[in-house]
C-alpha positions as CSV (number, residue, x, y, z in Angstrom):
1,X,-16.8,-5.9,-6.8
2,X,-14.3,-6.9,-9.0
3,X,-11.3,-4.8,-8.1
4,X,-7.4,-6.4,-9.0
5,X,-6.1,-5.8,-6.0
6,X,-2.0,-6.5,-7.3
7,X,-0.5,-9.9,-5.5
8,X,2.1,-7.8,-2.7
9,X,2.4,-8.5,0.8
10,X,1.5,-4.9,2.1
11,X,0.6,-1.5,0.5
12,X,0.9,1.9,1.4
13,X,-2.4,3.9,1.9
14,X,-1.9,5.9,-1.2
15,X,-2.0,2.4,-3.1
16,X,-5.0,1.8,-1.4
17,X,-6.5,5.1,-2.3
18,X,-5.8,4.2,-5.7
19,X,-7.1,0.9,-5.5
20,X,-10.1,1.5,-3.5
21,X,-11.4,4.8,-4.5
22,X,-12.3,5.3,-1.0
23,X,-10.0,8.7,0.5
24,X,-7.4,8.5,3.3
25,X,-9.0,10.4,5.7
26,X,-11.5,8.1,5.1
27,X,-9.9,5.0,5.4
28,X,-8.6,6.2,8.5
29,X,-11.6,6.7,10.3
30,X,-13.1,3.3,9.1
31,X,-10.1,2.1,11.2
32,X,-10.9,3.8,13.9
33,X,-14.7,2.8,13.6
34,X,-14.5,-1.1,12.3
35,X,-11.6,-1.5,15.2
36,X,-10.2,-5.0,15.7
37,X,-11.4,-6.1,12.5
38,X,-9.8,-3.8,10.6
39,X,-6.0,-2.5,11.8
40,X,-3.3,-2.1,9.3
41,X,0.3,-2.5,10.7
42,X,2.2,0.3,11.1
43,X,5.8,0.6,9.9
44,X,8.7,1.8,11.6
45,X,7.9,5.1,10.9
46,X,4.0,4.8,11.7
47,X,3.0,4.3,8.0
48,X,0.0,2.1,7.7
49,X,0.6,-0.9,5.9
50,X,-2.6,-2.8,4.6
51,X,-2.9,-6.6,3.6
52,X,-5.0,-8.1,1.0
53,X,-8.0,-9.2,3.7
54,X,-8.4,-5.6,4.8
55,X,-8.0,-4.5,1.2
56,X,-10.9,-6.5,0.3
57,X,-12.4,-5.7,3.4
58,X,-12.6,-1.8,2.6
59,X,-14.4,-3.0,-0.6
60,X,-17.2,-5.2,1.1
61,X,-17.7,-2.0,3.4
62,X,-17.2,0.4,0.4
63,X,-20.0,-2.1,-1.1
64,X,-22.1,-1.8,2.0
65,X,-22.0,1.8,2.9
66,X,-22.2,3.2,-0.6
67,X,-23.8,1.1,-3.1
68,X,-26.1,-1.1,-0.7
69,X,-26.7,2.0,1.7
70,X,-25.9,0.4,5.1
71,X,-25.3,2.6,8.1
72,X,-21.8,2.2,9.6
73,X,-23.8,0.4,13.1
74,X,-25.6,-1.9,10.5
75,X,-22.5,-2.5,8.1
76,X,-20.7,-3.5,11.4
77,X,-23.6,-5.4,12.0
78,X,-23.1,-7.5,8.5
79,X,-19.7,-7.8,8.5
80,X,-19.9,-9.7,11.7
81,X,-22.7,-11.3,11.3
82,X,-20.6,-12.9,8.0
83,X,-17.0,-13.7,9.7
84,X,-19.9,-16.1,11.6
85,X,-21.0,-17.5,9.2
86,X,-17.8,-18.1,7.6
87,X,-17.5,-21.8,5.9
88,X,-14.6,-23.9,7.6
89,X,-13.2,-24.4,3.9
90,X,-12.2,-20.6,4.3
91,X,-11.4,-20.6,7.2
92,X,-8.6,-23.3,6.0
93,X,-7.7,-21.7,3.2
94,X,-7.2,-18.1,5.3
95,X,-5.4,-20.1,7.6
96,X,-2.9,-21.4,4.8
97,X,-2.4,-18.4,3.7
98,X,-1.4,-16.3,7.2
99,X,1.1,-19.6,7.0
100,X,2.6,-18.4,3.6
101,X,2.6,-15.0,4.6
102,X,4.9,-16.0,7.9
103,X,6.7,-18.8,6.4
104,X,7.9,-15.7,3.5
105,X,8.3,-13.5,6.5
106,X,10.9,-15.5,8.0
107,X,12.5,-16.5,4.7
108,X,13.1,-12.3,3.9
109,X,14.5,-12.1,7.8
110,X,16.8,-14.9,7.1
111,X,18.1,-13.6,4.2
112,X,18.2,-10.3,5.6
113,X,20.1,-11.5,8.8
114,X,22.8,-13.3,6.3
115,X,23.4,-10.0,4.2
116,X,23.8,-8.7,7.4
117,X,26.2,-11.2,8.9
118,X,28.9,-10.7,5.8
């Protein structure tokens, strides 16, 4: 699985199509069947956004459901059984990098907010 997934906040579910392989209709009803795990924000307008984790996400399952032949019961199965197992030093380094994401978050609102102010 070595996919370049581009470095962008969020993409739109054609983008992931593209990335992915994997179809939207498809996508769609991995969200609805991987739940929690797996929930892209929706936009104003109800488009899904995805983030880099569940864009790499959809390729572990893509890996485990095509390639590696997992049922969807056992490839939830896996994938939990691996956010268990997860080492501390990712867990940091997710954790560092849900901080960027916020810490760039508020630095767009703020610049947003004094565009809006003039």
């Amino acid at each position: 699985m070595n996919t370049l997934i581009p470095d962008k906040l969020y993409f739109k579910i054609g983008e992931v199509v593209s990335i992915t392989g994997i179809k939207a209709h498809v996508l769609r009803y991995w969200e609805a069947e991987f739940g929690a795990g797996f929930r892209p924000v929706k936009s104003h307008g109800r488009q899904r956004l995805y983030r880099k984790q569940e864009i790499e996400l959809i390729l572990q399952m893509k890996d485990l459901l095509y390639r590696q032949g997992y049922t969807i019961a056992g490839a939830k199965k896996k994938l939990r059984s691996k956010t268990c197992d997860q080492d501390p030093a990712n867990k940091a380094s997710e954790a560092q990098l849900s901080l960027r994401v916020l810490q760039e978050l508020r630095s767009d609102l703020i610049r947003l907010r004094k565009s809006l102010d003039c």
